[in-house]
MOPAC internal coordinates of N, CA, C and O (Angstrom, degrees):
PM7 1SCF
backbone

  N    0.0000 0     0.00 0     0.00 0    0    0    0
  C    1.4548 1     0.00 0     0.00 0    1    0    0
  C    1.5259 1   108.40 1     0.00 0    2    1    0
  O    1.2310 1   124.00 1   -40.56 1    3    2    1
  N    1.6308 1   109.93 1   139.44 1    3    2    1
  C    1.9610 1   102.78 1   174.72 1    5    3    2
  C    1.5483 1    92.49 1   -66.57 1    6    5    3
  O    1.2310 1   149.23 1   -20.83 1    7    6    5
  N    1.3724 1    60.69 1   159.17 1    7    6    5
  C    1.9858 1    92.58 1   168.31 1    9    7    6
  C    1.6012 1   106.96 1  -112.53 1   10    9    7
  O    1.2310 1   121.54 1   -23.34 1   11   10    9
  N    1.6016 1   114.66 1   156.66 1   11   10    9
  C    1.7599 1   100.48 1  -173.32 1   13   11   10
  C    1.7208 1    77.71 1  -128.51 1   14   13   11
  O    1.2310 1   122.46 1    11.87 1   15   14   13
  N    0.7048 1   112.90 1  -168.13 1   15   14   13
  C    1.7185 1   135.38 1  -157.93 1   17   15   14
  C    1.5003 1   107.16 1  -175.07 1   18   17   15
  O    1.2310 1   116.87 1   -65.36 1   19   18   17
  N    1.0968 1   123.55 1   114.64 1   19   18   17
  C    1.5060 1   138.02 1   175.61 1   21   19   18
  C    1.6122 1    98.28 1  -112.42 1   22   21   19
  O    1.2310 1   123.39 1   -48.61 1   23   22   21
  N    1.4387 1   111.11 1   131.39 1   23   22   21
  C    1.5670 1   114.66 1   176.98 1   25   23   22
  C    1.6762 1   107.07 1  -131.11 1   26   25   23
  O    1.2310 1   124.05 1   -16.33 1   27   26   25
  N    1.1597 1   109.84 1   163.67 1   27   26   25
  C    2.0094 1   102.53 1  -166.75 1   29   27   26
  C    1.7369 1   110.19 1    31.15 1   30   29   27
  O    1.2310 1   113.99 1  -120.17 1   31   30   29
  N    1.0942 1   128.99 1    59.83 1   31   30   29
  C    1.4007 1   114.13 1   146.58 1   33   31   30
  C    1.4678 1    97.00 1   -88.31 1   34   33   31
  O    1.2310 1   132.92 1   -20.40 1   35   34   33
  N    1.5395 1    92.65 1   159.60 1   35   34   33
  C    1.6685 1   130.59 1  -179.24 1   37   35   34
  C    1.4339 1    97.54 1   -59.09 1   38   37   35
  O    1.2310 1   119.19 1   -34.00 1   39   38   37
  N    1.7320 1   119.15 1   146.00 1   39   38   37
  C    1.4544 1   109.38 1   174.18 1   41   39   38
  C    1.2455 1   102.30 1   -84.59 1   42   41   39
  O    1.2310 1   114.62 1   176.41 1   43   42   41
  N    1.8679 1   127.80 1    -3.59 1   43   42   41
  C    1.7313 1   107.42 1  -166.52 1   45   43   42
  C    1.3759 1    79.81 1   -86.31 1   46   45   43
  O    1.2310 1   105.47 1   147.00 1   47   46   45
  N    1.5750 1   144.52 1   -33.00 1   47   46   45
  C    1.4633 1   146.67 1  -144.74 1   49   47   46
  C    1.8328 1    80.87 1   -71.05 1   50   49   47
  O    1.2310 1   123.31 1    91.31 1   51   50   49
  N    1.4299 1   111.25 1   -88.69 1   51   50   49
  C    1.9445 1   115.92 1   177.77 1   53   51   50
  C    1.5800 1   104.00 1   -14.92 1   54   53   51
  O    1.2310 1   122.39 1   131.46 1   55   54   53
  N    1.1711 1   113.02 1   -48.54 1   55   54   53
  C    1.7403 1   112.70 1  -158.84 1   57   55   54
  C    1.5413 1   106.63 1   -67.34 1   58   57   55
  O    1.2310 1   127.72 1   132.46 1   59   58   57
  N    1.2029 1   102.74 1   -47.54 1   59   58   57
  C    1.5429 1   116.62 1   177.24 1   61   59   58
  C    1.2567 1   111.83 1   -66.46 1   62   61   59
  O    1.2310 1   109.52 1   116.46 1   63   62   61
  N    1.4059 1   137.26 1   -63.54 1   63   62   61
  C    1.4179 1   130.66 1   164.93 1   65   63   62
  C    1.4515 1   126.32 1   -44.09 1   66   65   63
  O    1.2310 1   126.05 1   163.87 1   67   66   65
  N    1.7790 1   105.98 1   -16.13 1   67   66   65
  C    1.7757 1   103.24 1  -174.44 1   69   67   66
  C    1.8266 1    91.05 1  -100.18 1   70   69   67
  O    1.2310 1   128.03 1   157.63 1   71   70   69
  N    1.1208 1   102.15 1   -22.37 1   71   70   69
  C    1.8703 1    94.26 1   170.00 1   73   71   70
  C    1.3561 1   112.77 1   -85.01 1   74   73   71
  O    1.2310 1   110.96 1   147.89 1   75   74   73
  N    1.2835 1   134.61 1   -32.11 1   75   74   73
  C    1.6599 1   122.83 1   166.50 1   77   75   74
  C    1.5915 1   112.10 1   -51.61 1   78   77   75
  O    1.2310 1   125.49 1   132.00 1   79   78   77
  N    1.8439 1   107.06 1   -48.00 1   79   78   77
  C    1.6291 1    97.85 1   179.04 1   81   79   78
  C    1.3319 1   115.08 1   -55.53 1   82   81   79
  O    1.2310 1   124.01 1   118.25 1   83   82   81
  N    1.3088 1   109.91 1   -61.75 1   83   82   81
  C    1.5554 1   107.76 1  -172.88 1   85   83   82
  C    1.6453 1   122.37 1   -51.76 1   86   85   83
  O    1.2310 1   126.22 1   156.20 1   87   86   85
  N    1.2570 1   105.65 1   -23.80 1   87   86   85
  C    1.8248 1   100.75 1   157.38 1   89   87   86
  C    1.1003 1   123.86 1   -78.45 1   90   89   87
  O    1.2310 1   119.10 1   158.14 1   91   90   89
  N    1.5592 1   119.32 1   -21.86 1   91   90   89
  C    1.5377 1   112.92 1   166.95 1   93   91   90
  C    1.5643 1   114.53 1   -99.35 1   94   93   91
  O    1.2310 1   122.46 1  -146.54 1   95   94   93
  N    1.1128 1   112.89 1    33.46 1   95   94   93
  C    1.7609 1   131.73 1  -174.28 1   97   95   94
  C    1.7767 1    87.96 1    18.22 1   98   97   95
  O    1.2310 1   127.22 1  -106.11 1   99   98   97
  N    1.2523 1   103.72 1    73.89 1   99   98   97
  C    1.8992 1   121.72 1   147.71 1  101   99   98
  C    1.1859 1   103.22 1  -134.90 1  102  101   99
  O    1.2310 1   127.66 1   -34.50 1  103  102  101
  N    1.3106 1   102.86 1   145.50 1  103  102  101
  C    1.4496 1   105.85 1   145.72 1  105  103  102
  C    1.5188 1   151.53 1   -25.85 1  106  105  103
  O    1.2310 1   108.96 1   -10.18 1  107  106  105
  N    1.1195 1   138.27 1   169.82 1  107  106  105
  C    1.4726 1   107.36 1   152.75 1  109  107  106
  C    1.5473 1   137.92 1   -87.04 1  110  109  107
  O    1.2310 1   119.66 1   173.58 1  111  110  109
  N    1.1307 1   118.26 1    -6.42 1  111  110  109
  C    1.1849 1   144.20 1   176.22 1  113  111  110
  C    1.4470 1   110.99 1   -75.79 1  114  113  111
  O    1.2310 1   119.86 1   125.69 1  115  114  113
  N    1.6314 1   117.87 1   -54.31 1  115  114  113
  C    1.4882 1   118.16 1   161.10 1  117  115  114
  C    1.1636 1   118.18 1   -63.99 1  118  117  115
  O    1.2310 1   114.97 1   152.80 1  119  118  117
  N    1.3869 1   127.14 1   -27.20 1  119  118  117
  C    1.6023 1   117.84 1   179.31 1  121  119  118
  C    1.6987 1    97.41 1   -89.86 1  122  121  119
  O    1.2310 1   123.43 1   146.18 1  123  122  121
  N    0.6898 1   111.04 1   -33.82 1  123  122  121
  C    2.0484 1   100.49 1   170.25 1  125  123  122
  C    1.4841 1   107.88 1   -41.18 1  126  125  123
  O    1.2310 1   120.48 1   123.82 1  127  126  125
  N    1.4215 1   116.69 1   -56.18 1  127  126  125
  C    1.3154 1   124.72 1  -159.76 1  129  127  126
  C    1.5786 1    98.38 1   -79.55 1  130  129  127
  O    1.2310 1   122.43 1   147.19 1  131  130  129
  N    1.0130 1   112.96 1   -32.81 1  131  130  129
  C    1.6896 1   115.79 1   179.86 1  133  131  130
  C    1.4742 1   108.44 1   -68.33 1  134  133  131
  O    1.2310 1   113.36 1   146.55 1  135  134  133
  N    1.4608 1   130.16 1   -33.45 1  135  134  133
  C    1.5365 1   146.89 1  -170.15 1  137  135  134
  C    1.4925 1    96.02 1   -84.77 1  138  137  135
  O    1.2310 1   113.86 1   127.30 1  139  138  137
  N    1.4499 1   129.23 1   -52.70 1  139  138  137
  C    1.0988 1   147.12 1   153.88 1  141  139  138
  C    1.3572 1   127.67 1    -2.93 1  142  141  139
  O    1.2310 1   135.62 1    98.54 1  143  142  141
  N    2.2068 1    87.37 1   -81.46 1  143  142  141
  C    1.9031 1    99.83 1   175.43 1  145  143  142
  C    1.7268 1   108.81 1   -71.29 1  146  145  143
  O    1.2310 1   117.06 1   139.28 1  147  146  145
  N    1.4152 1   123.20 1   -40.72 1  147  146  145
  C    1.4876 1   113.88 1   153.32 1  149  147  146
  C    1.7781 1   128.10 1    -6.30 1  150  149  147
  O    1.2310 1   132.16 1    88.14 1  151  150  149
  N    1.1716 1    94.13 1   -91.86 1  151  150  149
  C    1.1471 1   136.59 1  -179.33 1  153  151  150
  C    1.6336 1   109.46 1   -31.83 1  154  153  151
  O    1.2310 1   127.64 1   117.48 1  155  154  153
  N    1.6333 1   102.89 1   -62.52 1  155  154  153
  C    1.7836 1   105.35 1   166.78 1  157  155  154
  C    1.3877 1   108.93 1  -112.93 1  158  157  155
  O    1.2310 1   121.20 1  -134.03 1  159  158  157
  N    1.0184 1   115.32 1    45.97 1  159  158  157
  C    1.5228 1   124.62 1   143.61 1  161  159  158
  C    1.6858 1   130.39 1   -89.87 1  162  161  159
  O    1.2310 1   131.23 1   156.04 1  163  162  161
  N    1.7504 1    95.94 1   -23.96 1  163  162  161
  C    1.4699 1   119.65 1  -156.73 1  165  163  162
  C    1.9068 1    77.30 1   -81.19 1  166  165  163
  O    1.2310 1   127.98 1   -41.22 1  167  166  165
  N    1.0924 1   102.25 1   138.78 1  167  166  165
  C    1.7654 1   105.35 1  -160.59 1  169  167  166
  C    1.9379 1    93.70 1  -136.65 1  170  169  167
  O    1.2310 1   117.69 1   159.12 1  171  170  169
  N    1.2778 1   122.00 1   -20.88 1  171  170  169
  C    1.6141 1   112.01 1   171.98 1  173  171  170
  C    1.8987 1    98.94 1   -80.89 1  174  173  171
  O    1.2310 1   129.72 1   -26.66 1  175  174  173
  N    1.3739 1    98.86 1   153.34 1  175  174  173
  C    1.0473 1   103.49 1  -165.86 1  177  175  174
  C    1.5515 1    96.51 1  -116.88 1  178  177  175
  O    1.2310 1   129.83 1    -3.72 1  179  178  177
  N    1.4935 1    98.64 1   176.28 1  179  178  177
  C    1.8819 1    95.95 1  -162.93 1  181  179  178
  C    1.7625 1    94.13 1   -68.48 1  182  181  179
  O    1.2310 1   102.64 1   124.52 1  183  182  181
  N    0.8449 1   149.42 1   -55.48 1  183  182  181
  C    1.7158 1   154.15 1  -161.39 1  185  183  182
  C    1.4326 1    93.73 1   -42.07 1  186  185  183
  O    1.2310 1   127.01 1   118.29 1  187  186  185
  N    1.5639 1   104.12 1   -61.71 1  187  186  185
  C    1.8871 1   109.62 1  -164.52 1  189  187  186
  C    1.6290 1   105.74 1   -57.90 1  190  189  187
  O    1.2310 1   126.09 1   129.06 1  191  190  189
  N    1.5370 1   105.91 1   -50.94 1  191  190  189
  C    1.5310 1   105.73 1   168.63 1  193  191  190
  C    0.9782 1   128.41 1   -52.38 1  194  193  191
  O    1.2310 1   102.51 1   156.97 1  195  194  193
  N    1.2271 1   149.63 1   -23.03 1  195  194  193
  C    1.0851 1   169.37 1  -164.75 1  197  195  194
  C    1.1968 1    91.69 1  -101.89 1  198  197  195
  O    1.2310 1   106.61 1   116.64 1  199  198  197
  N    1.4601 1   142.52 1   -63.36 1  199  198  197
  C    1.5790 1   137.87 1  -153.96 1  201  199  198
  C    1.9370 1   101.73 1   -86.49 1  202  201  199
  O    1.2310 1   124.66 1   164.64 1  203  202  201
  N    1.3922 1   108.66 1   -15.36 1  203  202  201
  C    1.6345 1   101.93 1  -170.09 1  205  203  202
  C    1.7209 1    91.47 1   -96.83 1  206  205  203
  O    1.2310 1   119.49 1   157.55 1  207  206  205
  N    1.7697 1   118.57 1   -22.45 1  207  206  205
  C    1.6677 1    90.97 1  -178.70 1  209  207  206
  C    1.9367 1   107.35 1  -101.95 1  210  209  207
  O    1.2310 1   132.61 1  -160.58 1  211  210  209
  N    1.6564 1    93.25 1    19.42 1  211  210  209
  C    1.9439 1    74.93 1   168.28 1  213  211  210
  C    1.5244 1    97.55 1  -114.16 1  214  213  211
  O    1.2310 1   124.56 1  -176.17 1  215  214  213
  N    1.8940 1   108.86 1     3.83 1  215  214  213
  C    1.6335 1    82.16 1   159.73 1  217  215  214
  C    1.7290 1   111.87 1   -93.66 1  218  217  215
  O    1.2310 1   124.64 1  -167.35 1  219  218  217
  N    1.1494 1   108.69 1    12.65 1  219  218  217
  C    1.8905 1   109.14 1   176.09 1  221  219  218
  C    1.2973 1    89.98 1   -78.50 1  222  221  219
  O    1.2310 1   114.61 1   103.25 1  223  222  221
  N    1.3407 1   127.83 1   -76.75 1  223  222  221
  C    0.9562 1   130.10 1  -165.43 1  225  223  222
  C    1.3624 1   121.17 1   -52.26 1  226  225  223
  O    1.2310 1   117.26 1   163.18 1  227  226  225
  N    1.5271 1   122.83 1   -16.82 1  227  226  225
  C    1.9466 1   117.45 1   176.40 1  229  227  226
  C    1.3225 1    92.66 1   -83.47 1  230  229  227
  O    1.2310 1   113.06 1   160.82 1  231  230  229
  N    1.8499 1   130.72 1   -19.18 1  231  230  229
  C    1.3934 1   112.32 1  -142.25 1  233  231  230
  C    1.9850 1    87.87 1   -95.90 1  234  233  231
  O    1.2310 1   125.98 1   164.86 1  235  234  233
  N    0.9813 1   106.12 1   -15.14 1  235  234  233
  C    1.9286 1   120.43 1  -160.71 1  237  235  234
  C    2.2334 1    91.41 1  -110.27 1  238  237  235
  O    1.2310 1   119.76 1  -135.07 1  239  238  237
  N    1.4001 1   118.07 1    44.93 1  239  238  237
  C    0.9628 1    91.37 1   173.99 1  241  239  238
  C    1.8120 1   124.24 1   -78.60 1  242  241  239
  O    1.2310 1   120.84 1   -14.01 1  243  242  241
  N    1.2980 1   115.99 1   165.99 1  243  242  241
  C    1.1250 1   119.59 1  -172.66 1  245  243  242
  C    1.5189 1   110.60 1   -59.02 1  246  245  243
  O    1.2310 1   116.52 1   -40.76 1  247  246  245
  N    1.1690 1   124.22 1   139.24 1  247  246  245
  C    1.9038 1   118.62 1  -175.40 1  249  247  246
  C    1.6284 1    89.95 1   -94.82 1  250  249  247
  O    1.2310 1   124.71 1   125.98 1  251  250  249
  N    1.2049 1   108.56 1   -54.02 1  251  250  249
  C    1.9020 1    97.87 1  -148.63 1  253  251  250
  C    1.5197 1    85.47 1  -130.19 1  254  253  251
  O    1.2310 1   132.53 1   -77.04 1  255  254  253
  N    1.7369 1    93.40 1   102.96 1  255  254  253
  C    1.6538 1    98.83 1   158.57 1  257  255  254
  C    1.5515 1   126.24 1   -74.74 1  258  257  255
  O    1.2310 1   127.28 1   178.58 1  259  258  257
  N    1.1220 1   103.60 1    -1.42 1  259  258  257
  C    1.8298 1   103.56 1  -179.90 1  261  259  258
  C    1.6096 1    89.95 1   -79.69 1  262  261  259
  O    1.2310 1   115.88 1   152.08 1  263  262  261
  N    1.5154 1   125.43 1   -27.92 1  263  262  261
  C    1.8969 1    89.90 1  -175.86 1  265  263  262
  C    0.9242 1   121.88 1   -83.65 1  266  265  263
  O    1.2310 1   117.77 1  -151.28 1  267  266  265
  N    1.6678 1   121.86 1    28.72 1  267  266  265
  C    1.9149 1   107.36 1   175.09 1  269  267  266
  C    1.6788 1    75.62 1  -102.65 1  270  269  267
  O    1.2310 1   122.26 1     1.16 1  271  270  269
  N    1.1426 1   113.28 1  -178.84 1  271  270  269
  C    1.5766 1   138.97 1   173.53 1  273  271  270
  C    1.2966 1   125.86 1   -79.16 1  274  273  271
  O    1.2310 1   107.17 1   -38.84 1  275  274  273
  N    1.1314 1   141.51 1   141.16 1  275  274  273
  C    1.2906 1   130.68 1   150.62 1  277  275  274
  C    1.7203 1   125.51 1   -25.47 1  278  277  275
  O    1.2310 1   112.90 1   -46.76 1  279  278  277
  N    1.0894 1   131.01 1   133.24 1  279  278  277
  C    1.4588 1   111.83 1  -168.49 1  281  279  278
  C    2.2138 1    90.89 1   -97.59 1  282  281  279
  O    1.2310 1   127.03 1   147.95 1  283  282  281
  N    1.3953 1   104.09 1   -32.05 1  283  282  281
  C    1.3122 1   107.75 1  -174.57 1  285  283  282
  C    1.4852 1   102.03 1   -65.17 1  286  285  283
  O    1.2310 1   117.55 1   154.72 1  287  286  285
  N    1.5719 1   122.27 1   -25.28 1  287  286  285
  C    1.7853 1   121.29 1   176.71 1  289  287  286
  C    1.5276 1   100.31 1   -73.74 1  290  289  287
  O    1.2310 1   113.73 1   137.81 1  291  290  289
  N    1.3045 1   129.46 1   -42.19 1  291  290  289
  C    1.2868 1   129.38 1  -161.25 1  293  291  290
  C    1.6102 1   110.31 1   -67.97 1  294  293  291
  O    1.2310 1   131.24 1   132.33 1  295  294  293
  N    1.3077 1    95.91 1   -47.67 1  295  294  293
  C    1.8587 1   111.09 1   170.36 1  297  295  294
  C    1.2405 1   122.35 1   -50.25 1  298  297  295
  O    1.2310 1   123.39 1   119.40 1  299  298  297
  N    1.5568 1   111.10 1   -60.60 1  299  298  297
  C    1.9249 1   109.25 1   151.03 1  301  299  298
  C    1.0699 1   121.26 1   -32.54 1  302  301  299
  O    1.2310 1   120.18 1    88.24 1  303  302  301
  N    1.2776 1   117.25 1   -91.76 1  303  302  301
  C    1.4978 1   125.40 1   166.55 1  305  303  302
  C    1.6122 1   121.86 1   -13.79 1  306  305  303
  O    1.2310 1   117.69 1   148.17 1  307  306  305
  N    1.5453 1   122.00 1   -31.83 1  307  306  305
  C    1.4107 1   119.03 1   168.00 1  309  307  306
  C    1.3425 1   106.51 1   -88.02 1  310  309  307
  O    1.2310 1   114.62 1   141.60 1  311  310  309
  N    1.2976 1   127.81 1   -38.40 1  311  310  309
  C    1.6896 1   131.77 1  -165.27 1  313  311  310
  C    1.9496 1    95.12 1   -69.49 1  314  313  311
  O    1.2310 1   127.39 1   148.12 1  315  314  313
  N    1.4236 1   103.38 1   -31.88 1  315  314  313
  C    1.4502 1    91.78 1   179.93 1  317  315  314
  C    1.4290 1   129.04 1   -84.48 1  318  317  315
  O    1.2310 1   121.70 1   177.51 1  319  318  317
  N    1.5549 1   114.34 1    -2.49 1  319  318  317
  C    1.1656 1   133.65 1   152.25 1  321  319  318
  C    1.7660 1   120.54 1   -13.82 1  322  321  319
  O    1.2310 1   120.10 1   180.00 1  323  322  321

């Protein structure tokens, strides 16, 4: 089996990876590889993500802009606090 070798990681980066294992009672070595297959599994890429949530957002447009609030009423309304 390879072996990987990590050199200068951050001690908060170690700290955090040795507290995720120990909540998932692994090691750190098994939770590396588990963070790992995650990690390059995730197969949409930032463009597509980006292109599938601005078609959510064209497909869900807003109907009735009068029901959010004034943002200039809301601001009063706190300053008069």
């Amino acid at each position: 089996m390879p072996l990987l070798q990590v050199r200068d990681m951050p001690e908060d980066l170690y700290k955090t990876l040795a507290d995720i294992a120990e909540q998932e009672n692994r090691s750190i070595a098994q939770e590396t590889i588990v963070l790992l297959q995650r990690a390059l599994n995730y197969k949409e890429s930032r463009q597509s993500r980006r292109k599938r949530i601005l078609a959510e957002i064209h497909s869900n447009p807003i109907k009735d802009v009068q029901a959010f609030p004034d943002p200039a009423a809301l601001i009063r309304e706190d300053r008069e606090r």
